[in-house]
C-alpha positions in Angstrom: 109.2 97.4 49.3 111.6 98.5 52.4 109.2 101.8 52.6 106.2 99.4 53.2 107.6 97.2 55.2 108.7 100.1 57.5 105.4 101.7 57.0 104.0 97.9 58.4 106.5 97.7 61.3 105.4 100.8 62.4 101.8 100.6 62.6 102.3 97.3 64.4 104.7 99.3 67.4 102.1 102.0 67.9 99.2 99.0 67.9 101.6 97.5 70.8 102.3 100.4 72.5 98.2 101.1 72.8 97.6 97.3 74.0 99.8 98.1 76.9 98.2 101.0 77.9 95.0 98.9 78.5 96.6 97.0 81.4 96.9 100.5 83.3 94.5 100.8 86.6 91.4 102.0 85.2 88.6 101.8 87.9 89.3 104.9 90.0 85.8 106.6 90.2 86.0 110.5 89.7 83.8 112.1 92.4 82.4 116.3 92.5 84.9 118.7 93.3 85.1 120.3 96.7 88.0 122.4 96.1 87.9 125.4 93.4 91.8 125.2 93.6 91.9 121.3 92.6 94.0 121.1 89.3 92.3 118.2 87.9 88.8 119.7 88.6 87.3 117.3 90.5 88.6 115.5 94.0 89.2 111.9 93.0 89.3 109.2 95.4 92.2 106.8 94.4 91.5 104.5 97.2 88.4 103.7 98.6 88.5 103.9 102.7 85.6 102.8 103.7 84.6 99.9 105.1 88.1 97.9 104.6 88.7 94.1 105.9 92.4 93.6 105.2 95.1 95.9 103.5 98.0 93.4 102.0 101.5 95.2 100.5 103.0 93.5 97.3 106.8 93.8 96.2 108.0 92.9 92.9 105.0 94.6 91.2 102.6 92.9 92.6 103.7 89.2 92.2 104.7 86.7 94.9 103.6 86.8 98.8 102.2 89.4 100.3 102.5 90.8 104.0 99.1 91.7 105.7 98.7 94.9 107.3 98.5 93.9 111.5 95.1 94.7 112.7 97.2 97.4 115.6 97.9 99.3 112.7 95.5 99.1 109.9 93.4 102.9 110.8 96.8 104.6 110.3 97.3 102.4 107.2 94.3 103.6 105.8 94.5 107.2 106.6 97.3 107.0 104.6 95.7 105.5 101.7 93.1 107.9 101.8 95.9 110.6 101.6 96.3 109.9 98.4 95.3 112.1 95.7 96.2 112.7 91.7 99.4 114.5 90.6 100.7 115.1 87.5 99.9 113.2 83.9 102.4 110.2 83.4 104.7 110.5 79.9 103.5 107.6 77.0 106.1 105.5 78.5 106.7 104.6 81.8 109.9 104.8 83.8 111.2 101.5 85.1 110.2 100.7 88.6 106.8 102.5 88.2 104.0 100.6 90.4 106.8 98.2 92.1 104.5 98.2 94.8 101.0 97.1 95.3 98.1 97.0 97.8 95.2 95.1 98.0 92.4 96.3 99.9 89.8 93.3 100.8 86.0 95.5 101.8 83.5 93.8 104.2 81.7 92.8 101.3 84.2 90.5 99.9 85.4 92.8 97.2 89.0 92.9 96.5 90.9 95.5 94.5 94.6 95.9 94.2 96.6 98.3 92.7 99.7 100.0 92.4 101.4 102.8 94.6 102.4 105.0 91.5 99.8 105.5 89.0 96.1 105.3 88.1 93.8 106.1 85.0 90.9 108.3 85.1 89.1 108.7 82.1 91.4 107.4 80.2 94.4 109.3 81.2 97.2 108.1 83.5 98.2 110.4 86.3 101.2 109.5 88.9 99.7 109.7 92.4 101.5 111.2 95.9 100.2 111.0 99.1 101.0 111.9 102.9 104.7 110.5 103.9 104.0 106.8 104.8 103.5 105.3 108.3 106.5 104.0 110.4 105.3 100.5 110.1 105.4 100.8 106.4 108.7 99.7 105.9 108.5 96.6 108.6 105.3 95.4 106.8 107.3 95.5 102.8 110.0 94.0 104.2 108.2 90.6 105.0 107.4 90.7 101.1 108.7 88.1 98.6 108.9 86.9 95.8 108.2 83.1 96.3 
């Protein structure tokens, strides 16, 4: 009876452990390759640059109030963004403090999309991301984060 049981307890961990991968950023589009030396083999665009309204930075993984980006400095805000490209795959389980940060990007159109700094899914696998060192005004603009 214990060997079922443990048998049971298992199979209801590893149906956890897939629910919570579902809840990973999964709408990165993968676009054609431009560079034969690109590990992943293709160039994926993790944020999309074009034709952005408003940029707003979230602490405390996303929750609470946000700070807007400041019109003087949203180009070099988003160059930066568009720095961004996939690293290396992510282990099963995350490290604490992964995606602590989020942006949200508002389009002309009205479309909003926000995500984390850290990671992102393509095709069902979830690669950290790195991009170009972050602007001066970075900093200022997380600091007037908070949770409330």
């Amino acid at each position: 009876m214990k060997k079922i049981l443990t048998v049971f307890l298992c199979g209801i961990m590893l149906l956890c452990f897939a629910a919570c991968d579902k809840n990973s950023n999964s709408n990165v589009q993968p676009t054609e390759s431009t560079n034969q030396n690109d590990t992943h083999n293709q160039a994926t665009a993790i944020f999309n640059t074009k034709n952005i309204k408003r940029i707003t930075f979230y602490a405390y993984y996303g929750n609470g109030k946000g700070s807007d980006v400041p019109a003087e400095h949203l180009d070099e805000m988003i160059a930066w963004l568009d720095s961004f490209t996939l690293d290396k795959e992510v282990p099963e389980l995350l490290p604490p403090g992964t995606n602590t940060i989020h942006v949200e990007i508002e389009y002309l159109d009205g479309t909003i999309v926000k995500r984390g700094l850290d990671t992102t899914t393509v095709d069902g696998i979830t690669y950290y991301i790195k991009g170009d060192n972050s602007p001066e005004c970075y900093e200022e603009i997380i600091s007037k984060t908070s949770l409330n």
